[in-house]
FIPARO-524293 format. One record per atom (N, C-alpha, C): x, y, z; residue in three letters. Coordinates in steps of 0.05 Angstrom, whole numbers, plus 32768, in hexadecimal, padded with zeros to 4 digits. Example, Ala and Ser with C-alpha at 12.3 -4.5 7.8 and 13.67 -1.06 7.14 Angstrom:
REM residues 2
81087F8E809CALA80F67FA6809CALA81087FBE809CALA81017FD3808ESER81117FEB808FSER81028001809DSER
END
This chain:
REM residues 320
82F38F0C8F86UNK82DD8F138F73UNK82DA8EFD8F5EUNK82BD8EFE8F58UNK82BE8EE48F45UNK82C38EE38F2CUNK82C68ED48F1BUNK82CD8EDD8EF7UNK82AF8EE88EF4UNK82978EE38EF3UNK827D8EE38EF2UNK827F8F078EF5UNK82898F0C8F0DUNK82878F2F8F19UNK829D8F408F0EUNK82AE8F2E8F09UNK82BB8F3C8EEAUNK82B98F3B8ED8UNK82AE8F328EC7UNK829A8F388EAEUNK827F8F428EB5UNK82798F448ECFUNK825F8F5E8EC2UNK82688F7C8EC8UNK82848F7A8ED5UNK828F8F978ED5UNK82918FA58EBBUNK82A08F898EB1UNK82AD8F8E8E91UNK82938F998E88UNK82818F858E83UNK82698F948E6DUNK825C8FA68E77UNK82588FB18E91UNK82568FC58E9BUNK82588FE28E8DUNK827B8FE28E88UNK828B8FF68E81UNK82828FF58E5CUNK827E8FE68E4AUNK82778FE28E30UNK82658FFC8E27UNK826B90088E07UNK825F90138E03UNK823C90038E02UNK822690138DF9UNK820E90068DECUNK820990048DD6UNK820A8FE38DD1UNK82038FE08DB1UNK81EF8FD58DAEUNK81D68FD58DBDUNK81C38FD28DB2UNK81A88FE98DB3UNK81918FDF8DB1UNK817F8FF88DB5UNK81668FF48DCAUNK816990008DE2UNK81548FFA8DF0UNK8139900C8DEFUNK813690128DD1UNK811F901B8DD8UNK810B900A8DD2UNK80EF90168DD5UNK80DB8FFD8DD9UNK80BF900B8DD3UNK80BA8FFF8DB3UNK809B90128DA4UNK8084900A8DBAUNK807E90248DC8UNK8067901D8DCFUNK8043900E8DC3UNK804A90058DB0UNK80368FF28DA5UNK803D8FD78DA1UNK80638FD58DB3UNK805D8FB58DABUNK80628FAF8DCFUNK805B8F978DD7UNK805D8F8E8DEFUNK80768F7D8DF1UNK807A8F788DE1UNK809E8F698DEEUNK80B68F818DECUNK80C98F828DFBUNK80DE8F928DF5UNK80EE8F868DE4UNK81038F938DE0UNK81158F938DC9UNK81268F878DD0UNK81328F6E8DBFUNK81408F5A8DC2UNK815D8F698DC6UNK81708F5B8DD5UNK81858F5F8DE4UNK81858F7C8DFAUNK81738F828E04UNK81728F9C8E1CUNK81798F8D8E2FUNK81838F9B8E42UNK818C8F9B8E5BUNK816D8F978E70UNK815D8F8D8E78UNK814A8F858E8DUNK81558F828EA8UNK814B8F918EB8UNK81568F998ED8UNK81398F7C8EDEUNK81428F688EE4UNK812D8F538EEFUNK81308F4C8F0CUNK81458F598F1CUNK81478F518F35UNK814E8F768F3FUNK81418F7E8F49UNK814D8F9B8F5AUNK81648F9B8F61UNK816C8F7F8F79UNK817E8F818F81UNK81A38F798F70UNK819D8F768F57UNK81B18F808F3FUNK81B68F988F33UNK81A98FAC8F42UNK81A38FBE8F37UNK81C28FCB8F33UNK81CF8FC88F48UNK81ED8FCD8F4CUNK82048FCE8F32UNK81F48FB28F1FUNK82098FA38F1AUNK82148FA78EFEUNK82058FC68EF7UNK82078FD38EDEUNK82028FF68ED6UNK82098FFD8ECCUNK8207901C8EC7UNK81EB901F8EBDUNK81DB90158EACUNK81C5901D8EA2UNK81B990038E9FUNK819590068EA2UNK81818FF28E97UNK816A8FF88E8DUNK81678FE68E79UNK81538FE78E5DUNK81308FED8E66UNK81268FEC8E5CUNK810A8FEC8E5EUNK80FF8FF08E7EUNK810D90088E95UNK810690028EAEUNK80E090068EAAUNK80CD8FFA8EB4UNK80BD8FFD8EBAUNK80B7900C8ED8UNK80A6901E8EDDUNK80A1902C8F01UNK808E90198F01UNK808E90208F1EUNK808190178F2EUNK806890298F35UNK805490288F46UNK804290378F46UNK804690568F5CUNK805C90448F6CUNK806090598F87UNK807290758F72UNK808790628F62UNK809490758F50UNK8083908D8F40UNK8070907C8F32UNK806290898F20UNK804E909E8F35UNK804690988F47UNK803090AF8F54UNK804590C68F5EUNK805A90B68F6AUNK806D90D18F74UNK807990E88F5BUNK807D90E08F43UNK808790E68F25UNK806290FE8F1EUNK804D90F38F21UNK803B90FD8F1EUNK8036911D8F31UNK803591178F49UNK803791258F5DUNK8047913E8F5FUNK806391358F53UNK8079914A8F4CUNK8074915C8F3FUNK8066914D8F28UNK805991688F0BUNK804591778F16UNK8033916F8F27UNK801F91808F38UNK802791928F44UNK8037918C8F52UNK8042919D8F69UNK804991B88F4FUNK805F91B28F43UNK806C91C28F2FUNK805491D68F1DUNK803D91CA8F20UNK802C91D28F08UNK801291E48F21UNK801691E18F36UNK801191FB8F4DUNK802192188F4EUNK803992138F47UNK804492298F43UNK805092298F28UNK804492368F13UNK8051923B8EFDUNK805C924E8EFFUNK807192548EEEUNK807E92788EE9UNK806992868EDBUNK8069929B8EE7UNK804F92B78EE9UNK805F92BF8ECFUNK803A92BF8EC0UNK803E92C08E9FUNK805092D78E97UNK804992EF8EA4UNK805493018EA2UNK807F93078E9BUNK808592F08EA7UNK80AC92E68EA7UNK809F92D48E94UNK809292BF8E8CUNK809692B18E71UNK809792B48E57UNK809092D88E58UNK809192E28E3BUNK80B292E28E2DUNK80C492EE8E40UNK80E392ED8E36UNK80E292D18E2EUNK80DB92BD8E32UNK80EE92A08E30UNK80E492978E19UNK80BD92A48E0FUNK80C0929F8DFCUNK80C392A58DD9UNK80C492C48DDBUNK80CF92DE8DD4UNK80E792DA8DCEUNK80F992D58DE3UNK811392D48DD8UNK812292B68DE2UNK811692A08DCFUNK8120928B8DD5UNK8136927D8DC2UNK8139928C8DABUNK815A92898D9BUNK816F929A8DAFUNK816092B08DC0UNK817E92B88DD1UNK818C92AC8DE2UNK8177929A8DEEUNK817B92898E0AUNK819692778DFCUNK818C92658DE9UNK819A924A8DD9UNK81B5925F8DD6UNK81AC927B8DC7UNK81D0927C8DBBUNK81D992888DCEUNK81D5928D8DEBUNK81E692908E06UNK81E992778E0AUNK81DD92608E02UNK81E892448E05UNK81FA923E8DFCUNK8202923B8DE0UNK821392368DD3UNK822D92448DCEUNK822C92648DDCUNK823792748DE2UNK824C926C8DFDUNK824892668E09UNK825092558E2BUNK8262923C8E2DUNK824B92328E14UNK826092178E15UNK826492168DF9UNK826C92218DE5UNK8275921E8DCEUNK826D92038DC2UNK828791F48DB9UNK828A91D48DB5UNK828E91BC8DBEUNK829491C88DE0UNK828D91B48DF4UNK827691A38DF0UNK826191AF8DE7UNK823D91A28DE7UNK824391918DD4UNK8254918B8DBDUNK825E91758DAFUNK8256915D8DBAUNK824B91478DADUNK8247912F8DBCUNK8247911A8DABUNK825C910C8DAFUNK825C90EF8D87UNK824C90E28D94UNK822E90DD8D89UNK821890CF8D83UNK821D90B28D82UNK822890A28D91UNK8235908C8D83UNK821690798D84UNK820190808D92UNK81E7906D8D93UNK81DD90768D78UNK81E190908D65UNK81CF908A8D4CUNK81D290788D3FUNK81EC90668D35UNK81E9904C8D24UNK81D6903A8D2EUNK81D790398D4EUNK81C690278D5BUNK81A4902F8D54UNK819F90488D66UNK8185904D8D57UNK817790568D42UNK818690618D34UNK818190688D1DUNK8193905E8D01UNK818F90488CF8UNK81A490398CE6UNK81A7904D8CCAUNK818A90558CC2UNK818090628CADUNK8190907A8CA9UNK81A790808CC2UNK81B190948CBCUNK81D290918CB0UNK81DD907B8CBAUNK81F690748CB3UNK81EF905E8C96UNK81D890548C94UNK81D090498C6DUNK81D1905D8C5BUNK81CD90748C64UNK81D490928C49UNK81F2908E8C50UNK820290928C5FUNK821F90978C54UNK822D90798C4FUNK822190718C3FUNK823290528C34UNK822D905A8C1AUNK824790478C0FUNK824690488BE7UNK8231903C8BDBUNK822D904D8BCAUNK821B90478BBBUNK81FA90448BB6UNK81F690518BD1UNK81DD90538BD7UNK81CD90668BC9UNK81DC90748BBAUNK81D3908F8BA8UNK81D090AE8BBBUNK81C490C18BB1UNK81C290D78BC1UNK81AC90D88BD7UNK81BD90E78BE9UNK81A690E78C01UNK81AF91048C10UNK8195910C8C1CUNK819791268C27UNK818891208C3CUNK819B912C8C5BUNK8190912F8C70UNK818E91408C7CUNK817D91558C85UNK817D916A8C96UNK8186915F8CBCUNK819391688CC7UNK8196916C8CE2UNK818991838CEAUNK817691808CFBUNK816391998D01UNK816A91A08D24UNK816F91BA8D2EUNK817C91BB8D47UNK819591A58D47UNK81AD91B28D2EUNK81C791A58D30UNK81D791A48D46UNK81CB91BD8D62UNK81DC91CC8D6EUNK820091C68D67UNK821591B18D71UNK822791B18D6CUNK823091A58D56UNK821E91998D40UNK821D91858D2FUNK822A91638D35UNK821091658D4EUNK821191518D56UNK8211912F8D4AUNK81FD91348D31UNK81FA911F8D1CUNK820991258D08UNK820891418CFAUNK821991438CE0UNK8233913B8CEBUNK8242913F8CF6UNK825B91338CF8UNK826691158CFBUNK825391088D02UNK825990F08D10UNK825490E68CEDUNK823D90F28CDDUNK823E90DE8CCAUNK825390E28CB9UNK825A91018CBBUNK826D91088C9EUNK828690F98CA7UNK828890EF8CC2UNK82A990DF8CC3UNK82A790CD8CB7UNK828790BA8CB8UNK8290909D8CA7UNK828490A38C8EUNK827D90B98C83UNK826C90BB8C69UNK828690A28C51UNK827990938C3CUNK828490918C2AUNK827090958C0CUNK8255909F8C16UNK824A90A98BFEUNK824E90C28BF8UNK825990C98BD1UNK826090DD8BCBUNK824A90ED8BC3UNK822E90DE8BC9UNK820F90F18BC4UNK820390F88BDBUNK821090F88BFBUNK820991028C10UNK8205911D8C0AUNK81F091208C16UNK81F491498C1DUNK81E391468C38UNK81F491508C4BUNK81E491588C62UNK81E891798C6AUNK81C8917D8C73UNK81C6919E8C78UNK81C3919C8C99UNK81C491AD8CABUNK81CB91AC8CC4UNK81C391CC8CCAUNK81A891D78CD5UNK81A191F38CE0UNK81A891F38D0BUNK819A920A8D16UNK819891FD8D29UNK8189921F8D2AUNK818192278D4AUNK816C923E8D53UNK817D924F8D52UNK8193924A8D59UNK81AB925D8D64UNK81C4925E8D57UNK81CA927A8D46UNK81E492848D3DUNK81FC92778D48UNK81FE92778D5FUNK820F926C8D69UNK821B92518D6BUNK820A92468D70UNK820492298D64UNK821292198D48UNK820092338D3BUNK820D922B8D1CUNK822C92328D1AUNK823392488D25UNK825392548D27UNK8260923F8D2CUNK825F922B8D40UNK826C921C8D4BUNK826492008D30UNK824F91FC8D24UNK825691E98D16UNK826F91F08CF5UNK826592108CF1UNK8278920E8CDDUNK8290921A8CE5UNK8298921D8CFDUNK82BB92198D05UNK82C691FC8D0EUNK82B691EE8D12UNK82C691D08D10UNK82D691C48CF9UNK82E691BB8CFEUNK82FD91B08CE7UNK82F5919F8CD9UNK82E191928CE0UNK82D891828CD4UNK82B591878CC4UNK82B291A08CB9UNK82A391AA8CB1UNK82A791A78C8FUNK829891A28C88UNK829A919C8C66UNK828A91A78C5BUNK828D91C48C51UNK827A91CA8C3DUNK826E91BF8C23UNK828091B08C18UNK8273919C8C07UNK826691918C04UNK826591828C17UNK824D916B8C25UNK823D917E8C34UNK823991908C45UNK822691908C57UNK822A91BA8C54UNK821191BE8C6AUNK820C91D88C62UNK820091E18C86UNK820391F98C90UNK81FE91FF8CA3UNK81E892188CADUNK81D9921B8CB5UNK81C992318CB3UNK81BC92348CCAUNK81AE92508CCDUNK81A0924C8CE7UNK817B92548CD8UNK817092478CE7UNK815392458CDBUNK8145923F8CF4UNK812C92448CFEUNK811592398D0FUNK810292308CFAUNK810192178D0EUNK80ED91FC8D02UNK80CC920C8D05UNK80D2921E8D1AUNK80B792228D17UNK80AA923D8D08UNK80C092398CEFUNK80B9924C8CDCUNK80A4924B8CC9UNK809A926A8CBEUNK808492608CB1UNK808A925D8C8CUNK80A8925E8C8EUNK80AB924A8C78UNK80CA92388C7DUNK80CE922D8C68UNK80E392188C6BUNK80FF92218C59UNK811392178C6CUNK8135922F8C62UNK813492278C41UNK813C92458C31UNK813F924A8C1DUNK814F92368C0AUNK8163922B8C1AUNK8175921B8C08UNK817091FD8C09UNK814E91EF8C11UNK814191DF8C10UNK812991DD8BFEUNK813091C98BF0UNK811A91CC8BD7UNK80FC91B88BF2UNK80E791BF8BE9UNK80D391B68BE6UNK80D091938BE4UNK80C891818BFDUNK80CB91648BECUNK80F1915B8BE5UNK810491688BF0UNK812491598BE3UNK8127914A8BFBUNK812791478C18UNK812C913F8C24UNK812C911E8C2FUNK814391128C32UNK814090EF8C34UNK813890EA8C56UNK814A90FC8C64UNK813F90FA8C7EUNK8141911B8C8DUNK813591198CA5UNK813A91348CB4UNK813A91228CCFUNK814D91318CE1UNK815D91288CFDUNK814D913B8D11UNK8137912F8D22UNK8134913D8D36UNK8133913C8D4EUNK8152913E8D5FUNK815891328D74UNK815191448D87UNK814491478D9FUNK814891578DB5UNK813C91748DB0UNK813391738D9BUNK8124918D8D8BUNK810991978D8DUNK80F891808D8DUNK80D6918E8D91UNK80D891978DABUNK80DE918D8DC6UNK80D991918DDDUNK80E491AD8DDFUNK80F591B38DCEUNK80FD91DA8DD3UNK80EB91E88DC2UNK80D391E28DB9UNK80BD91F68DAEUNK80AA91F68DBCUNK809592148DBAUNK8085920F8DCDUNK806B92038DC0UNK806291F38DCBUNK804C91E08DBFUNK803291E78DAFUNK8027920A8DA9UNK801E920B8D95UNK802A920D8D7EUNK8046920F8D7CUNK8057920C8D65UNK806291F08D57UNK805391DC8D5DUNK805991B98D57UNK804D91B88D3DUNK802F91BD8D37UNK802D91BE8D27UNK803C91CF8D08UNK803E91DE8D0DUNK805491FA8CF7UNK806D91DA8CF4UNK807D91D88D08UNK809991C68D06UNK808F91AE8CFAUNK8075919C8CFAUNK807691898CECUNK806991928CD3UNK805C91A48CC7UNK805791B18CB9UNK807191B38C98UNK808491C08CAAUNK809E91C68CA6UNK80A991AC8C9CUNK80B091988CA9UNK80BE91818CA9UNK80AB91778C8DUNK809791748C94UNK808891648C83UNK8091916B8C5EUNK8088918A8C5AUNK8097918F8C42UNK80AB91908C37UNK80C991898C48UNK80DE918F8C3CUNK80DC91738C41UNK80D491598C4AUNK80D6913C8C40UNK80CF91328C23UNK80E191268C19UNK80D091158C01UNK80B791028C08UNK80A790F78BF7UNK809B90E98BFDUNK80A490D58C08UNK80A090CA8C1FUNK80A590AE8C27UNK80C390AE8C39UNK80C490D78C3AUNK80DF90D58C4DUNK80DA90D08C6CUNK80F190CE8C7DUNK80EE90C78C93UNK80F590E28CA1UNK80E890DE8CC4UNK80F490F38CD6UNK80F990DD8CEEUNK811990E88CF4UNK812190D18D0FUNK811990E48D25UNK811290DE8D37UNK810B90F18D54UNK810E90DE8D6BUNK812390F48D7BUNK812690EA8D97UNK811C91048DABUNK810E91088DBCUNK8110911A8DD0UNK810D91108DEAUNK810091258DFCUNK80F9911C8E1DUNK80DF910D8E21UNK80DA91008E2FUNK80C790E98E37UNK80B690FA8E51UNK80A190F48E58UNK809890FB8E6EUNK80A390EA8E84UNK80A390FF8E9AUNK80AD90F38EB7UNK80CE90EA8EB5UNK80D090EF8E97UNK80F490F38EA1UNK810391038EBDUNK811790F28EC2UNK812C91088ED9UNK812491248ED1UNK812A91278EC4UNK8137914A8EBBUNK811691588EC5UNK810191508EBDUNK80E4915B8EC3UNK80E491598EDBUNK80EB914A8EEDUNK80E391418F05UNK80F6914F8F1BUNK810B91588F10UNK811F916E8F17UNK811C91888F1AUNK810891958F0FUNK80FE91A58F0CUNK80F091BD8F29UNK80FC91D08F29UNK80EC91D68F41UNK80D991EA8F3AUNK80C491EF8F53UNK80A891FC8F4AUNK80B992238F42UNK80A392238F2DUNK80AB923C8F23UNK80BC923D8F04UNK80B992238EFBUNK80C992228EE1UNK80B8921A8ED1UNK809F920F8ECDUNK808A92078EC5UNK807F921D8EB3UNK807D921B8E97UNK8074922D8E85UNK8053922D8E7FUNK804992118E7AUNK803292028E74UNK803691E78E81UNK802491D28E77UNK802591B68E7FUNK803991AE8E71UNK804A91A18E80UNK8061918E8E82UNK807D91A58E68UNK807B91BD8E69UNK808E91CB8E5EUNK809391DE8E6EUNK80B791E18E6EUNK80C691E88E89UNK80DD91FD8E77UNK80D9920D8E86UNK80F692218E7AUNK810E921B8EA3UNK8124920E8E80UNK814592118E9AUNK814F92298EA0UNK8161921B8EB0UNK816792378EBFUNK817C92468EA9UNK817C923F8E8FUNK818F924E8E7EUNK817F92538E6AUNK816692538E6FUNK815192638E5FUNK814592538E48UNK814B923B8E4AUNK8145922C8E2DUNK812C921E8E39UNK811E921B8E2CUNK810492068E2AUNK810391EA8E2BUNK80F591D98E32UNK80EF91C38E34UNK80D791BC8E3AUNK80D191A18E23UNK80AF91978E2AUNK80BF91788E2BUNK80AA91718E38UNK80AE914F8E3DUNK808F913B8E30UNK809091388E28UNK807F91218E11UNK807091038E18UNK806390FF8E0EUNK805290E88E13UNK805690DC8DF6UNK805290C08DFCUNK805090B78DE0UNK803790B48DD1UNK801F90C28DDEUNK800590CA8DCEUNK800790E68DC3UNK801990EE8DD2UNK801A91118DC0UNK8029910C8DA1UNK803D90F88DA8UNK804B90F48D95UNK803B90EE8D74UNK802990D78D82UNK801390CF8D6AUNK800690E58D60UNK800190F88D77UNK7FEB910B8D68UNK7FFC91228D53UNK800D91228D67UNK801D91388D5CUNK802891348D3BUNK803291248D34UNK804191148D1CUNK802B91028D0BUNK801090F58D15UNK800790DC8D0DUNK7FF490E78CF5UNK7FF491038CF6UNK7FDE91078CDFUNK7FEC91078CBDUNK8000911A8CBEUNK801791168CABUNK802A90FA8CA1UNK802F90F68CBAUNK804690E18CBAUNK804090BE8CC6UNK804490A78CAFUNK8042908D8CC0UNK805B908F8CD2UNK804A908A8CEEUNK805D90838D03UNK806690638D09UNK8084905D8CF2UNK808B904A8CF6UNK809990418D13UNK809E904E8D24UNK80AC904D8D40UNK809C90628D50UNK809690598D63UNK808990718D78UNK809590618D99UNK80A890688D9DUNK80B190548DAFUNK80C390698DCBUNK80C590598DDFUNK80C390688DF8UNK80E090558DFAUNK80F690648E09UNK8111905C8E18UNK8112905C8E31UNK810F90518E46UNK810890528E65UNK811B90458E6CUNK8137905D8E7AUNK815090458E81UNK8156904E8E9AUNK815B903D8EA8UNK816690428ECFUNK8185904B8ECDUNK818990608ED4UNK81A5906A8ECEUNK81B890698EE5UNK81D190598EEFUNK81D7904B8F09UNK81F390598F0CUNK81F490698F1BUNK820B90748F2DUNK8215905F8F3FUNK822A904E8F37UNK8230903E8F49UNK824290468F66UNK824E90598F5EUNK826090618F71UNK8253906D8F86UNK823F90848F7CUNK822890918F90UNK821290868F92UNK820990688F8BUNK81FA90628F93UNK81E0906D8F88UNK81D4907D8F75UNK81C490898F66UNK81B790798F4FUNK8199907E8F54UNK818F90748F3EUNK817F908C8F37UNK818B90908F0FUNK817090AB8F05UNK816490988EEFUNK814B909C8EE9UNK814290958ED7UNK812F90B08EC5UNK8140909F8EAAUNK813C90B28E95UNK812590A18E83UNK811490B38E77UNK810290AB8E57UNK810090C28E43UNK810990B18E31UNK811190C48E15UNK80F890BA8E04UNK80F190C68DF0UNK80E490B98DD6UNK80EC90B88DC6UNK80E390A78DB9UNK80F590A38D94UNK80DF90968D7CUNK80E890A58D6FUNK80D2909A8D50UNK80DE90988D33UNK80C890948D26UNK80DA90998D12UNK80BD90988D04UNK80B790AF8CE9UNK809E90B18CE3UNK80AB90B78CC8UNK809990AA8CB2UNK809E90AB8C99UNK808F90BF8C8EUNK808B90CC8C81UNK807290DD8C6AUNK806A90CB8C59UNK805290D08C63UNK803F90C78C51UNK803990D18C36UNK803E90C68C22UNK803A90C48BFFUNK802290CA8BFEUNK801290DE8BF7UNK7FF890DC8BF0UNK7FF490E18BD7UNK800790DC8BC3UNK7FFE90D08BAAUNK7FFF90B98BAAUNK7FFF90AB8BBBUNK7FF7908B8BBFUNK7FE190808BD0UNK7FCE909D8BDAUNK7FC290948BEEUNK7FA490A58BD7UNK7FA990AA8BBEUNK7F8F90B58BADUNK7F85909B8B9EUNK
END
């Protein structure tokens, strides 16, 4: 074997320290990604950056959702899922307790804005985690927090959920606060002032509401931001694996799917994203993650697309 094929094993195995996502308004990708430029390398790594499809890909990916969107689930069974869709999550979190734990180690990468509040001296900062389920973000930051004006708040849909964030040992009432609240409430949790907010976390979260409720959640977000605060958002991408996985009969509406453990899912475009967020909020990031995911051993290729943004509130005492 050559030194050459042992060092790309090595970097192979390396965590990811950089960020392959890629704003769909700019045309170059993002400096240091991984680019699959020969297929036949495809081997020669666990994951790659910016995959672009192909057309055969993309019609077959299209096709799929059709097929799926011939047989929807008969409205009649879609009323439980969406009726009682905090029960589904807290039989989720019920199942797997703190297993669903997952250290975030890509938020420094994608989201820097979140590890600059816990440094000295930056003054006070308040972040909501919205759908904390295991306190996925509040924890990762309160390990390296060294600001003594952090406060992070952390809700999620499901009781359960929250149970599991305030039995962790590493739960700090001091710093941070736990609650259960829906975003798609028609007001905003009690122990949130109006406007205090520096950032709100919304990872994996819109895609579990059902889509006349987007508006109410950015609604929501919007007022508990200060002026000029930010919202980080990652969710599902259209024509991701997981959509495409899907078999006929799980189909709620267009491109939103209830699993087989009763929880919801929508998969997103990055024009919904604009519409959805662009009237409230400047969309400083509106950007799409398209990565070839490589089973070397089985020989497997999935490809995943996530979205990610990052949208500020707009000051409109600066815009009179």
């Amino acid at each position: 074997m050559s030194l050459q094929s042992d060092q790309d094993i090595d970097r192979s195995k390396l965590k990811k320290d950089w960020s392959s996502v890629r704003d769909v308004r700019q045309e170059s990708p993002t400096f240091g990604t991984r680019i699959l430029e020969n297929k036949e390398h495809v081997w020669n790594h666990n994951a790659w950056d910016n995959v672009e499809w192909d057309e055969e890909q993309e019609r077959y990916a299209r096709e799929k959702v059709h097929k799926q969107s011939n047989k929807p689930m008969p409205l009649e069974e879609q009323q439980k899922y969406h009726q009682d869709a905090s029960k589904y999550w807290n039989t989720f979190y019920l199942h797997n307790e703190n297993k669903f734990f997952k250290d975030r180690q890509w938020l420094k990468i994608e989201f820097p804005e979140l590890h600059d509040a816990t440094k000295l001296d930056v003054g006070p900062k308040k972040i909501f985690e919205i759908g904390c389920g295991a306190g996925n973000t509040m924890f990762p930051l309160l390990s390296v927090n060294q600001n003594p004006d952090l406060f992070i708040y952390a809700c999620d849909f499901a009781l359960n959920a929250v149970d599991v964030v305030k039995n962790n040992s590493a739960f700090n009432p001091q710093k941070s606060c736990a609650f259960v609240w829906d975003l798609t409430s028609t007001n905003i949790p009690e122990n949130i002032e109006p406007g205090s907010l520096d950032i709100v976390v919304l990872i994996f979260v819109m895609s579990a509401i059902h889509p006349q409720c987007w508006n109410q959640a950015v609604e929501n977000v919007y007022k508990m931001l200060k002026p000029g605060g930010l919202v980080l958002f990652r969710d599902y991408g259209r024509y991701d694996m997981v959509q495409l996985r899907f078999k006929e009969g799980r189909m709620l509406s267009d491109n939103f799917y209830v699993r087989g453990d009763g929880t919801r899912v929508y998969f997103f475009t990055s024009d919904e994203i604009q519409t959805i967020w662009g009237t409230k909020f400047t969309l400083e990031q509106n950007a799409v993650d398209r990565r070839l995911i490589v089973n070397r051993h089985r020989k497997l290729q999935m490809y995943r697309i996530w979205l990610q943004g990052k949208f500020r509130k707009i000051d409109e005492t600066n815009t009179l």
